[in-house]
mmCIF file of the N, C-alpha and C atoms, coordinates in Angstrom:
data_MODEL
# 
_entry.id   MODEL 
# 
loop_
_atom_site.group_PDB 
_atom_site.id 
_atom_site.type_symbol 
_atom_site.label_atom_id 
_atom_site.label_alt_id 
_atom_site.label_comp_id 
_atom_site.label_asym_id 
_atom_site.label_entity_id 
_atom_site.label_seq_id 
_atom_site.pdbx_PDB_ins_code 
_atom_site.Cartn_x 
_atom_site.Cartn_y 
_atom_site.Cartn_z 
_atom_site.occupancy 
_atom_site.B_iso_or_equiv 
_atom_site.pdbx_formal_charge 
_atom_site.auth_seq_id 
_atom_site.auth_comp_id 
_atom_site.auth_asym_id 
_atom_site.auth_atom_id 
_atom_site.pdbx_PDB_model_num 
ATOM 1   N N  . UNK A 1 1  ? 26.698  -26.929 -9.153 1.00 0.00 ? 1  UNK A N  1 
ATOM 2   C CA . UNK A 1 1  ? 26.341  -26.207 -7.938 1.00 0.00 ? 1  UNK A CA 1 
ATOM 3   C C  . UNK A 1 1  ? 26.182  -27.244 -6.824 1.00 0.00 ? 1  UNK A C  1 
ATOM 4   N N  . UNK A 1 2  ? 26.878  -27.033 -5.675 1.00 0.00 ? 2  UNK A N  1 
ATOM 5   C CA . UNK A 1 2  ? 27.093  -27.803 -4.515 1.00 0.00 ? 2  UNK A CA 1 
ATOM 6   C C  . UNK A 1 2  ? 25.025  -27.686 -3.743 1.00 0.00 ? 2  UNK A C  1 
ATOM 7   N N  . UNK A 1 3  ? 24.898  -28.468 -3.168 1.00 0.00 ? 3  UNK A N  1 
ATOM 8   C CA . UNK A 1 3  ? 23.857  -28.435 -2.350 1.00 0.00 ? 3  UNK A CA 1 
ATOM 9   C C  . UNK A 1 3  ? 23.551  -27.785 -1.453 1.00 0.00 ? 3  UNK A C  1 
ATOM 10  N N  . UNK A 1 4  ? 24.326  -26.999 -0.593 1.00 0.00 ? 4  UNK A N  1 
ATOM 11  C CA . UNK A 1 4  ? 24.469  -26.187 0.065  1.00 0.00 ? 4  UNK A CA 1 
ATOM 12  C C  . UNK A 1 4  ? 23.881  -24.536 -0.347 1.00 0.00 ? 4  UNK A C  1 
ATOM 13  N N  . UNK A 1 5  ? 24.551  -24.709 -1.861 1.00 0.00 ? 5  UNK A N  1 
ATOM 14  C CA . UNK A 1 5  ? 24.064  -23.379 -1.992 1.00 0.00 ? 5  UNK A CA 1 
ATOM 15  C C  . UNK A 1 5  ? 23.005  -23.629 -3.279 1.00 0.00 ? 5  UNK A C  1 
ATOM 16  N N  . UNK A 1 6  ? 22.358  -24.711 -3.550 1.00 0.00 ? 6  UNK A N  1 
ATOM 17  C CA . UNK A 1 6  ? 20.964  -24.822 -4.282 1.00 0.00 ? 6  UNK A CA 1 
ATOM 18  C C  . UNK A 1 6  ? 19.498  -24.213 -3.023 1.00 0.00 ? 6  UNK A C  1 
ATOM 19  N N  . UNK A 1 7  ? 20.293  -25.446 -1.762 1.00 0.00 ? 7  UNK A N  1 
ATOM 20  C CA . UNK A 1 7  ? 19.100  -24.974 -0.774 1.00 0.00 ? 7  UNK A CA 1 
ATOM 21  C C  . UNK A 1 7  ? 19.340  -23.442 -0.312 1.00 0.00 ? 7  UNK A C  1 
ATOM 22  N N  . UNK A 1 8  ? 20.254  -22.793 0.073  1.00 0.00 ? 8  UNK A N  1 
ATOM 23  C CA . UNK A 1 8  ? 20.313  -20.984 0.302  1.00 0.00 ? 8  UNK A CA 1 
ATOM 24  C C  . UNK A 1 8  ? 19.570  -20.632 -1.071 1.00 0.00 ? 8  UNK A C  1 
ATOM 25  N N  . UNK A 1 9  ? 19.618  -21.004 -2.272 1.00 0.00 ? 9  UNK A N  1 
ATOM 26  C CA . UNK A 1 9  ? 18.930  -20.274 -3.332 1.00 0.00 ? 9  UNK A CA 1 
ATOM 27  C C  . UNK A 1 9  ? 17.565  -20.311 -2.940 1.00 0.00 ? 9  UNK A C  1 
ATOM 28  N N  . UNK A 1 10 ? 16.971  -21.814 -2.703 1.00 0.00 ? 10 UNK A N  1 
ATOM 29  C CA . UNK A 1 10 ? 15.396  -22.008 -3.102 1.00 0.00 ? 10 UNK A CA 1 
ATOM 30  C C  . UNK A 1 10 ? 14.888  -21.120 -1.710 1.00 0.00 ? 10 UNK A C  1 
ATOM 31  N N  . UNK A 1 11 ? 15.821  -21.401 -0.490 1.00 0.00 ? 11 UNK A N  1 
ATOM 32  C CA . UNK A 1 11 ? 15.260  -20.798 0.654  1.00 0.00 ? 11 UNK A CA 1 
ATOM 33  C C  . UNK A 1 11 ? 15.066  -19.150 0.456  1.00 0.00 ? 11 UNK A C  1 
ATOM 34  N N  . UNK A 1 12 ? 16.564  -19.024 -0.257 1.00 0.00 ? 12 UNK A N  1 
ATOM 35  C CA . UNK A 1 12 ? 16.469  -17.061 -0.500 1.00 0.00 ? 12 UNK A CA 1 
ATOM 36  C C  . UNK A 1 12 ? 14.946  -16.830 -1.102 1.00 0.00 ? 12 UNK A C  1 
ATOM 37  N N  . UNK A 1 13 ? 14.788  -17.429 -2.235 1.00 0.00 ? 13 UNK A N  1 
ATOM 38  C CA . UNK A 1 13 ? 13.639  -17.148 -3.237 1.00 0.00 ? 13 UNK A CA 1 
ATOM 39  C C  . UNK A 1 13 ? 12.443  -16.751 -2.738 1.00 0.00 ? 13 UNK A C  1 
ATOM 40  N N  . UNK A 1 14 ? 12.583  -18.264 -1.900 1.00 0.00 ? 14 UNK A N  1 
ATOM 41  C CA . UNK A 1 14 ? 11.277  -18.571 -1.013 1.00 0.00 ? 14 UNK A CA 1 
ATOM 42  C C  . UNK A 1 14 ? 10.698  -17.439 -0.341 1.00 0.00 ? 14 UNK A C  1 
ATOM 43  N N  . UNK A 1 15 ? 11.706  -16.996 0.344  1.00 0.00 ? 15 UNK A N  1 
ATOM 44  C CA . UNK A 1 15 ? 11.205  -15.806 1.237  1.00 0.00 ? 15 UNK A CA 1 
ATOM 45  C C  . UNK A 1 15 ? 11.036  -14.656 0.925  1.00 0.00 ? 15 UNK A C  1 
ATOM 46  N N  . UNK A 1 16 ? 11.507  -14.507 -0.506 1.00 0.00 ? 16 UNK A N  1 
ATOM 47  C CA . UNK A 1 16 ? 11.638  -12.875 -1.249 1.00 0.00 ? 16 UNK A CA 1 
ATOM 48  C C  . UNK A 1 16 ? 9.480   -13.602 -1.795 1.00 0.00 ? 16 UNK A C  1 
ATOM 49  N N  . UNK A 1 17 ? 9.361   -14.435 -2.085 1.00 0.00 ? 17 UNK A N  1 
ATOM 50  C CA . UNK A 1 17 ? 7.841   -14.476 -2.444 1.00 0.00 ? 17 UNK A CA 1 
ATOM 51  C C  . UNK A 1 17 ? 6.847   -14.328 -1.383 1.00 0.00 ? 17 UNK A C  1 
ATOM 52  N N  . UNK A 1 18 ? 7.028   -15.075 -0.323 1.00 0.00 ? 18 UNK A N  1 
ATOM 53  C CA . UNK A 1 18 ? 6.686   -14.767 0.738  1.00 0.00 ? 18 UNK A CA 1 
ATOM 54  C C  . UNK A 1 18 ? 6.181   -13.770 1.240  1.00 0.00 ? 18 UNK A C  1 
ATOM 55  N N  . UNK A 1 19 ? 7.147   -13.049 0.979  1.00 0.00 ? 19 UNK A N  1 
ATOM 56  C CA . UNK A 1 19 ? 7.221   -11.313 1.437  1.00 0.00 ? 19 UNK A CA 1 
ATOM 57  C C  . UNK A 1 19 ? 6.156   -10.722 0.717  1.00 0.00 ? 19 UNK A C  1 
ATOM 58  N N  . UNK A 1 20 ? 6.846   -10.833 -0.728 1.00 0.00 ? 20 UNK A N  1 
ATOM 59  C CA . UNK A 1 20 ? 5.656   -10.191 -1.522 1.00 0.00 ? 20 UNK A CA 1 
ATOM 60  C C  . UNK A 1 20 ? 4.339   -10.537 -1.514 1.00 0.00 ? 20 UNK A C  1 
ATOM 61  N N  . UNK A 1 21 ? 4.064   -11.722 -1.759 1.00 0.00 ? 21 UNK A N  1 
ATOM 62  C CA . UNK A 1 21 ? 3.101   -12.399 -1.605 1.00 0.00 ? 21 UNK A CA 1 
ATOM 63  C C  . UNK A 1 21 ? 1.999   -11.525 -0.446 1.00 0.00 ? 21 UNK A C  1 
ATOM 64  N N  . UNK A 1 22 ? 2.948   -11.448 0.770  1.00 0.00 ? 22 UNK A N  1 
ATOM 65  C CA . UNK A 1 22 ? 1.846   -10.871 1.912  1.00 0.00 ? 22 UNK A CA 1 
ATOM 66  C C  . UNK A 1 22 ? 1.803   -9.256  1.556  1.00 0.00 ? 22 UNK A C  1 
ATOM 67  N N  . UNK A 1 23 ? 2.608   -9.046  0.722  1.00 0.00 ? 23 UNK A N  1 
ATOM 68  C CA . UNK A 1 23 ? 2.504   -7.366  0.702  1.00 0.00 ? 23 UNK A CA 1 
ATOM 69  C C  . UNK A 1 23 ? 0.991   -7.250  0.025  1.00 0.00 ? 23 UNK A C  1 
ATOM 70  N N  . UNK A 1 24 ? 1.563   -7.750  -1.231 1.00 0.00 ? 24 UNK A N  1 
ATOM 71  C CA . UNK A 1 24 ? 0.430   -7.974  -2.477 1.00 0.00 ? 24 UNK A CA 1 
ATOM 72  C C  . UNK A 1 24 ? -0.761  -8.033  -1.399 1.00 0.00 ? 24 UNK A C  1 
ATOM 73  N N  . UNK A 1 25 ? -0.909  -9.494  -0.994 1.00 0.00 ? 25 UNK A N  1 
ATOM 74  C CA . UNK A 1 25 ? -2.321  -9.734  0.015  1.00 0.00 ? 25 UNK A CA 1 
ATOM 75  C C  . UNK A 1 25 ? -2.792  -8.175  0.489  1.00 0.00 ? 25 UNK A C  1 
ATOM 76  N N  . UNK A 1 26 ? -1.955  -7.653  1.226  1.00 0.00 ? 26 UNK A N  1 
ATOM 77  C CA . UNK A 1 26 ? -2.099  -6.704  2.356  1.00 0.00 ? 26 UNK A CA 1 
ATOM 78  C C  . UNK A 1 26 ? -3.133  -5.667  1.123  1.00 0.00 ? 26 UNK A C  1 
ATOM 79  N N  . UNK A 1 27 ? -1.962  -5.366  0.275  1.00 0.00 ? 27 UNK A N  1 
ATOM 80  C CA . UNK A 1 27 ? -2.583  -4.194  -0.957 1.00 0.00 ? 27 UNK A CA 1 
ATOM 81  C C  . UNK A 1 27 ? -4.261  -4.728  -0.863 1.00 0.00 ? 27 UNK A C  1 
ATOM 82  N N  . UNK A 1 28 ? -4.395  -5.435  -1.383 1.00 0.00 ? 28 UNK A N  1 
ATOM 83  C CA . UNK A 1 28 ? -5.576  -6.003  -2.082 1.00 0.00 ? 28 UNK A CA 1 
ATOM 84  C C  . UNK A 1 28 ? -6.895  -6.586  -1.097 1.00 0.00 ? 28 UNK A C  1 
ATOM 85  N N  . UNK A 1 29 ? -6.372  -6.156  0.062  1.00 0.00 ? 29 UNK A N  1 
ATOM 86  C CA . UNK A 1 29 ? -7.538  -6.785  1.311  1.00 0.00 ? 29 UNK A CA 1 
ATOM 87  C C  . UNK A 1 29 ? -7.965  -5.370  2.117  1.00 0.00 ? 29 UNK A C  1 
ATOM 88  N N  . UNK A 1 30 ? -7.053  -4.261  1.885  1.00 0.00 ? 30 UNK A N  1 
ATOM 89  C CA . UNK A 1 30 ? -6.402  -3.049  2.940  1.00 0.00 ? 30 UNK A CA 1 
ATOM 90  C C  . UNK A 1 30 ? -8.331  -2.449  2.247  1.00 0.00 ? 30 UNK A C  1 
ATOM 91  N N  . UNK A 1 31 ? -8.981  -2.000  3.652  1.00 0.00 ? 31 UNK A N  1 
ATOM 92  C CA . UNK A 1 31 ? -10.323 -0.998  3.139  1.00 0.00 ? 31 UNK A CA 1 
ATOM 93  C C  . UNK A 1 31 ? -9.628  0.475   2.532  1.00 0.00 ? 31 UNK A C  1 
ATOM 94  N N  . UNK A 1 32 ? -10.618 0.993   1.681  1.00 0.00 ? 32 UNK A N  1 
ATOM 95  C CA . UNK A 1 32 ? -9.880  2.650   1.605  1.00 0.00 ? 32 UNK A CA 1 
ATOM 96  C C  . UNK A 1 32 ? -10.528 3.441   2.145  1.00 0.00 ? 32 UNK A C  1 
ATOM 97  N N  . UNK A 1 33 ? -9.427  4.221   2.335  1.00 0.00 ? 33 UNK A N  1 
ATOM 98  C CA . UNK A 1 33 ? -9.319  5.412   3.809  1.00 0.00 ? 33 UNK A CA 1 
ATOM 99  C C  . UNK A 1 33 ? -10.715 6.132   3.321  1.00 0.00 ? 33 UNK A C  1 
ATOM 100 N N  . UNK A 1 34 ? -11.041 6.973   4.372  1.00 0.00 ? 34 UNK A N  1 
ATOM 101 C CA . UNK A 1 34 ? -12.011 8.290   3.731  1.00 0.00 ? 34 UNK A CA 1 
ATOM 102 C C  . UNK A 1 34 ? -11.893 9.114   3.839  1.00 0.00 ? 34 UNK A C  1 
ATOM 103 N N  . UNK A 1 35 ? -11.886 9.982   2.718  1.00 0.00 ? 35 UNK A N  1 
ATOM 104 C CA . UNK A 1 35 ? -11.352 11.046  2.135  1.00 0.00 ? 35 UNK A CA 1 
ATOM 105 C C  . UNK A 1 35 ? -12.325 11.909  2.592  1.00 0.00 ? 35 UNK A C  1 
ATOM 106 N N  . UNK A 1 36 ? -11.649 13.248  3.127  1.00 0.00 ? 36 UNK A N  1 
ATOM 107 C CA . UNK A 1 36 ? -12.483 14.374  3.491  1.00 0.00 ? 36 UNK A CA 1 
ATOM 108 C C  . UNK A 1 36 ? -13.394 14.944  1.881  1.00 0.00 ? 36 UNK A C  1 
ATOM 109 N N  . UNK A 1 37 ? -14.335 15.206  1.887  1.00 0.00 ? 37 UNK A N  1 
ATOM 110 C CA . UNK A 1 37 ? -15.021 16.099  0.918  1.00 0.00 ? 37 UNK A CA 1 
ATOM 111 C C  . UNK A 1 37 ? -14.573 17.342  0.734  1.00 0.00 ? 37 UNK A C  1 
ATOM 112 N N  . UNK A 1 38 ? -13.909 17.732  -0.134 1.00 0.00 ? 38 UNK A N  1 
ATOM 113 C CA . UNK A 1 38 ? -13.456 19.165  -0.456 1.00 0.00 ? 38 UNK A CA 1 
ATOM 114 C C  . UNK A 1 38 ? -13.908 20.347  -0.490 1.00 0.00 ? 38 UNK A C  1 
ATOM 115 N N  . UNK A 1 39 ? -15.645 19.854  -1.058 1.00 0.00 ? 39 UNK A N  1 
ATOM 116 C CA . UNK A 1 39 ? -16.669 21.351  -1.052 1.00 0.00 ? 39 UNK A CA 1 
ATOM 117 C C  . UNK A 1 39 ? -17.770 20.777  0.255  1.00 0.00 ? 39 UNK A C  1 
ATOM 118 N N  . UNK A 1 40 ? -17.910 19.705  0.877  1.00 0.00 ? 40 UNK A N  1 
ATOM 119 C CA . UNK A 1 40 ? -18.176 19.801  2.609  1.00 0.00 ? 40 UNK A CA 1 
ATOM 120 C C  . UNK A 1 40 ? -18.191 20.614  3.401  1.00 0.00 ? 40 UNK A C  1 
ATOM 121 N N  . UNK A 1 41 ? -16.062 20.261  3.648  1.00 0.00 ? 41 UNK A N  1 
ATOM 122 C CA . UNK A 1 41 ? -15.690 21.282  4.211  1.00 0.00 ? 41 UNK A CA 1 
ATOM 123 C C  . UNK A 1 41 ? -15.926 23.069  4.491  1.00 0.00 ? 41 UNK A C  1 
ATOM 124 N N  . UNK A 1 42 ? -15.647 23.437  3.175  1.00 0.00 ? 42 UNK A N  1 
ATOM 125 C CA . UNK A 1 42 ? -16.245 24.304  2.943  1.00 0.00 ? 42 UNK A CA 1 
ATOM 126 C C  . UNK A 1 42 ? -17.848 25.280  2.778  1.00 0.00 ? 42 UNK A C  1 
ATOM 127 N N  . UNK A 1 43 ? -18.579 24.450  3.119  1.00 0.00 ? 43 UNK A N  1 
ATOM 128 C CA . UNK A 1 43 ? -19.918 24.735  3.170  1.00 0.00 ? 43 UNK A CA 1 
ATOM 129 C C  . UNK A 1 43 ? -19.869 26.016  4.093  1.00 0.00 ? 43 UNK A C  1 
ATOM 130 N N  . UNK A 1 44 ? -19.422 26.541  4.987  1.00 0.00 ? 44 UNK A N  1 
ATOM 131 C CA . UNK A 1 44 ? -19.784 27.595  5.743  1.00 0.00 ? 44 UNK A CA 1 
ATOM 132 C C  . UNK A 1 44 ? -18.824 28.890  5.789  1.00 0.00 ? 44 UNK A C  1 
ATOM 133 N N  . UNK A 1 45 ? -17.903 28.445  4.852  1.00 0.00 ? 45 UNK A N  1 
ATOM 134 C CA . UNK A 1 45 ? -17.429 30.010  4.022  1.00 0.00 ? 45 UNK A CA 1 
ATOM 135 C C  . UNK A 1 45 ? -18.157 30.603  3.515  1.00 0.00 ? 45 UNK A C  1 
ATOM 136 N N  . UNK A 1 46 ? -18.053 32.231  3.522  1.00 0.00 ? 46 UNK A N  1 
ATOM 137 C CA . UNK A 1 46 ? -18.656 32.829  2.605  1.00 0.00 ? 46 UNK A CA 1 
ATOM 138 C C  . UNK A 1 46 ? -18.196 32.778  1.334  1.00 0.00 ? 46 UNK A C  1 
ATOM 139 N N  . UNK A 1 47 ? -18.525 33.208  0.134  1.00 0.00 ? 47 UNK A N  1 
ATOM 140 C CA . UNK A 1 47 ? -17.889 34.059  -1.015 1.00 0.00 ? 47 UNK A CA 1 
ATOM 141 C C  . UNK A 1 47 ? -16.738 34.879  -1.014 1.00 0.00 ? 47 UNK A C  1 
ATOM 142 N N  . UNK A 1 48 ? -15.822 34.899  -1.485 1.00 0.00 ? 48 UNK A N  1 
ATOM 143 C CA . UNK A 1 48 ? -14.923 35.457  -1.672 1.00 0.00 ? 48 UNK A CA 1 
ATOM 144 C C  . UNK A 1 48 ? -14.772 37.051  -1.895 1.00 0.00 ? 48 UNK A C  1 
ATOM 145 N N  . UNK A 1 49 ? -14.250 38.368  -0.967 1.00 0.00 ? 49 UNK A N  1 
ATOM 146 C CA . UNK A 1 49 ? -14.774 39.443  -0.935 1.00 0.00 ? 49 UNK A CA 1 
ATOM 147 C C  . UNK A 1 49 ? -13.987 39.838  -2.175 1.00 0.00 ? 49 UNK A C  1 
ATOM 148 N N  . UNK A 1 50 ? -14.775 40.918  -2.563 1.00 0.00 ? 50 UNK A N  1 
ATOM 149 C CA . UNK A 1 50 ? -14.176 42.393  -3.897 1.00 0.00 ? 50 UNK A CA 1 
ATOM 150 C C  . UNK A 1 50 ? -13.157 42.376  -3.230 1.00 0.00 ? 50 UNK A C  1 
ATOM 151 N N  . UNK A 1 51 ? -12.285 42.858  -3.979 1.00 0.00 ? 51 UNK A N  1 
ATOM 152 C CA . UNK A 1 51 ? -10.605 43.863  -3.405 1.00 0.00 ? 51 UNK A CA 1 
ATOM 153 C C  . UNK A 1 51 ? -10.956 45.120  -3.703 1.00 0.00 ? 51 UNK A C  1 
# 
């Protein structure tokens, strides 16, 4: 393999980790969202009428 295309390899590599690398980071630093409460919400419905 010519030199030319050892360095396009290590550089390709490089940057495919890179990438991930900051994704990964991002995943793993990101706060989690907040989730509405399901029976909260609902607190000021009534009961469900007879048919």
């Amino acid at each position: 393999m010519n030199s030319e295309a050892l360095i396009f390899m290590v550089a390709t590599q490089g940057v495919v980790i890179a990438i991930t690398g900051y994704f990964f980071y991002r995943v793993l630093t990101t706060p989690p969202k907040q989730e509405p409460d399901s029976y909260s919400e609902n607190d000021d419905e009534e009961e469900r009428q007879a048919e």
